[in-house]
C-alpha positions as protocol buffer text, in pm:
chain_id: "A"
residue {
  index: 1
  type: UNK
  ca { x: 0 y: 0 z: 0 }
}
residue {
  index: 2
  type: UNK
  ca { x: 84 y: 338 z: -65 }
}
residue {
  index: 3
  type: UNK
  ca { x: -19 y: 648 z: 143 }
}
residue {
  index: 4
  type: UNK
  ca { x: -53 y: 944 z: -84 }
}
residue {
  index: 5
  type: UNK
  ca { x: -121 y: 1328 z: -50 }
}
residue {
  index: 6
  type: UNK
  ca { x: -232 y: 1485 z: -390 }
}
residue {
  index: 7
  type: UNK
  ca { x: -293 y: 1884 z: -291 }
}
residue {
  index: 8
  type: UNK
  ca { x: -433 y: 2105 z: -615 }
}
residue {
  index: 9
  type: UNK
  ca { x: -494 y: 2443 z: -706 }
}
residue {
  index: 10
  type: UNK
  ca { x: -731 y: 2387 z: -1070 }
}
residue {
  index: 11
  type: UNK
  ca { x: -884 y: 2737 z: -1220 }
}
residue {
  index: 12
  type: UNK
  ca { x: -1145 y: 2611 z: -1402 }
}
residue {
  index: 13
  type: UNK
  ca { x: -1509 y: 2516 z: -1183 }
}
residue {
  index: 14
  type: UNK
  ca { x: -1561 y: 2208 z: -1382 }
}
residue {
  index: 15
  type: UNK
  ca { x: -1233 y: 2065 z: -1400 }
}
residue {
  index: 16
  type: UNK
  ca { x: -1176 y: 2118 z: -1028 }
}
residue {
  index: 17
  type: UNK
  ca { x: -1497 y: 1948 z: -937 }
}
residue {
  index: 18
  type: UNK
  ca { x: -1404 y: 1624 z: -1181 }
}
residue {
  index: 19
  type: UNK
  ca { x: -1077 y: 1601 z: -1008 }
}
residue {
  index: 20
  type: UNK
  ca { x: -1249 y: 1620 z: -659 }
}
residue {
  index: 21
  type: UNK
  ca { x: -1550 y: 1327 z: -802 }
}
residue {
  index: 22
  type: UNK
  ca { x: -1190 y: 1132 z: -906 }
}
residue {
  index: 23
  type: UNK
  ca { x: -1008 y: 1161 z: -619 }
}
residue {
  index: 24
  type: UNK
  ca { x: -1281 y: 1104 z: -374 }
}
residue {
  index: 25
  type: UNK
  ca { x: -1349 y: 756 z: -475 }
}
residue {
  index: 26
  type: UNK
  ca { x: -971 y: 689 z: -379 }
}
residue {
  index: 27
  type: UNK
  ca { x: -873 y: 898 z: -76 }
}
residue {
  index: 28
  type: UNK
  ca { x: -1004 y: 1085 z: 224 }
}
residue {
  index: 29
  type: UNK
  ca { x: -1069 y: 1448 z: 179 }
}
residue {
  index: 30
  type: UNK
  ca { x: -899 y: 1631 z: 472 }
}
residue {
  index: 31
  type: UNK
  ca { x: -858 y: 1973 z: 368 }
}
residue {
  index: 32
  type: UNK
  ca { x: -1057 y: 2206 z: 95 }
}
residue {
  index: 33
  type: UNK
  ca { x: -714 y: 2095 z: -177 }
}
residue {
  index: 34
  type: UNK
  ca { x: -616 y: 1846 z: -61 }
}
residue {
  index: 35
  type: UNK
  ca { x: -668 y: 1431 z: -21 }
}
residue {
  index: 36
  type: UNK
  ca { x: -492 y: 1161 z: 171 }
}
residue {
  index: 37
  type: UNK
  ca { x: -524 y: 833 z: 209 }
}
residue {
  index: 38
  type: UNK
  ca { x: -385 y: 451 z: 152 }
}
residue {
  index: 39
  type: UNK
  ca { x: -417 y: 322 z: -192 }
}
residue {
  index: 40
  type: UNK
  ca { x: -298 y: 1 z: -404 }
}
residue {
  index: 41
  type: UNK
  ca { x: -9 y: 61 z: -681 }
}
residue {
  index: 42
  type: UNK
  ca { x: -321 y: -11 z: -928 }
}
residue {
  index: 43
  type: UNK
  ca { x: -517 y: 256 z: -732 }
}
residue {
  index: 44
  type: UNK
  ca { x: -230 y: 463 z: -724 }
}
residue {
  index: 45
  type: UNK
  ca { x: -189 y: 444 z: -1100 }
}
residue {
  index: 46
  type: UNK
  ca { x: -556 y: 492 z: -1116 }
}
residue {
  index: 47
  type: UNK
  ca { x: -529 y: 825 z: -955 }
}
residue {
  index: 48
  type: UNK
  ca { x: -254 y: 963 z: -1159 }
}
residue {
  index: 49
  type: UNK
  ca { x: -429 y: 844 z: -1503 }
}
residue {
  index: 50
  type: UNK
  ca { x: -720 y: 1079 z: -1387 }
}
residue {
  index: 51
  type: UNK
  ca { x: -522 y: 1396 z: -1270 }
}
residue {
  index: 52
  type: UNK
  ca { x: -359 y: 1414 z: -1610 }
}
residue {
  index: 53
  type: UNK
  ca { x: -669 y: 1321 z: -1828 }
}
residue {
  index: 54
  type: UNK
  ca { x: -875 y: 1599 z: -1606 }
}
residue {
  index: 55
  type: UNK
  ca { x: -627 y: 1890 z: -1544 }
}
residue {
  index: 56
  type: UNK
  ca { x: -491 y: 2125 z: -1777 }
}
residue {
  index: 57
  type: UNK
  ca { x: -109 y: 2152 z: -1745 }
}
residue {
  index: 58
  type: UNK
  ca { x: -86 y: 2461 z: -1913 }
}
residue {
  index: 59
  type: UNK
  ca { x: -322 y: 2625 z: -1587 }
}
residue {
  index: 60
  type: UNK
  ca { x: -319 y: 2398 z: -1324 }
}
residue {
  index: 61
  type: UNK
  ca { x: -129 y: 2281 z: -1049 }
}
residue {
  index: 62
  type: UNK
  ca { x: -185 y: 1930 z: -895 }
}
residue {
  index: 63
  type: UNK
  ca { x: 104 y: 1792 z: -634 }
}
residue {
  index: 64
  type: UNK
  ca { x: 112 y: 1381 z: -525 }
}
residue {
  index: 65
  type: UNK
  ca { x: 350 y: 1290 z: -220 }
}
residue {
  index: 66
  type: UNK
  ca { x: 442 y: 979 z: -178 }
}
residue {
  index: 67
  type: UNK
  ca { x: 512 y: 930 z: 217 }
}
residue {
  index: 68
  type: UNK
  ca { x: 712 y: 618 z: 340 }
}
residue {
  index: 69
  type: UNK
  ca { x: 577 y: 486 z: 643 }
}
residue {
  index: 70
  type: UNK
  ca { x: 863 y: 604 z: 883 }
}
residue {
  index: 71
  type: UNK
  ca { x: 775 y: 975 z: 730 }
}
residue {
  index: 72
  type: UNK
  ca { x: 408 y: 919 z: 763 }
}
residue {
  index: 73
  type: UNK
  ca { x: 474 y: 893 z: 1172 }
}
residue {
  index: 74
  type: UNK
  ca { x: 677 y: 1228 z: 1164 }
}
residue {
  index: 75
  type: UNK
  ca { x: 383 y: 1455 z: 1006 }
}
residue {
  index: 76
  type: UNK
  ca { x: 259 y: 1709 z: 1285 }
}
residue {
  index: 77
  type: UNK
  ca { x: -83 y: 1747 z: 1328 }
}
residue {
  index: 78
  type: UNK
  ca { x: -272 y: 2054 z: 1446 }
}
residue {
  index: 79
  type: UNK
  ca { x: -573 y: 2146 z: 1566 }
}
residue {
  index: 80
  type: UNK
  ca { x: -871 y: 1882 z: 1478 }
}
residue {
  index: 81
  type: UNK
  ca { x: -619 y: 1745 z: 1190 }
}
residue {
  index: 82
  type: UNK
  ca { x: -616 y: 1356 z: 1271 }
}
residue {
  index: 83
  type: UNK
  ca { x: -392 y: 1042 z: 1062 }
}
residue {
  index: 84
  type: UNK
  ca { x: -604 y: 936 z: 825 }
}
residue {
  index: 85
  type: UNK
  ca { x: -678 y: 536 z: 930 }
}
residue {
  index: 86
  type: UNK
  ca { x: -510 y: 248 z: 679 }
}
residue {
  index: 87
  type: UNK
  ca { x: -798 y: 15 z: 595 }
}
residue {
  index: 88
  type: UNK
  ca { x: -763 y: -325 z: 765 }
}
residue {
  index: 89
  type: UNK
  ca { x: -613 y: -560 z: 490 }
}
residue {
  index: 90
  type: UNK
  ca { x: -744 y: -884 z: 388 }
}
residue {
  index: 91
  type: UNK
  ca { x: -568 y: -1162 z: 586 }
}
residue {
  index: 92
  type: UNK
  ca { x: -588 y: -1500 z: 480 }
}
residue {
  index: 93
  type: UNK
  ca { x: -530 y: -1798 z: 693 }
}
residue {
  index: 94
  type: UNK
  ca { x: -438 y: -2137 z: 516 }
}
């Protein structure tokens, strides 16, 4: 898994609500710009394939971090801002 931030700044109305409809059905919205969460590499690529078919390069500005896990424990939280929760994985027992 892969925890991602993706933190935009879109001009145009319509493009900025397609990217939020996109990104929502991947990550948690924390912020008014900005998304977090834990996502598959096929998720992951997911994400990326919509940010570039929906923004316009040329006008927008659309940021991904990638956070390893040891970074993820060293972000500082403020005020009501909480760690957004991995999902419990699928274990199988054999």
């Amino acid at each position: 898994m892969l925890h991602v931030v993706v933190c935009y700044d879109v001009t145009s109305d319509s493009r900025r609500a397609r990217l939020f409809d996109g990104l929502r059905s991947h990550l948690e919205h924390v912020q008014f710009s900005v998304f977090e969460g834990m996502v598959s590499p096929r998720d992951y690529a997911a994400v990326i394939r919509h940010i570039d078919s929906t923004i316009n390069p040329d006008e927008d500005d659309v940021r991904v971090y990638r956070l390893c896990p040891r970074c993820r424990n060293e972000v500082d939280l403020y005020g009501q801002a909480g760690h957004v929760q991995a999902e419990a994985e699928d274990v199988i027992v054999g």
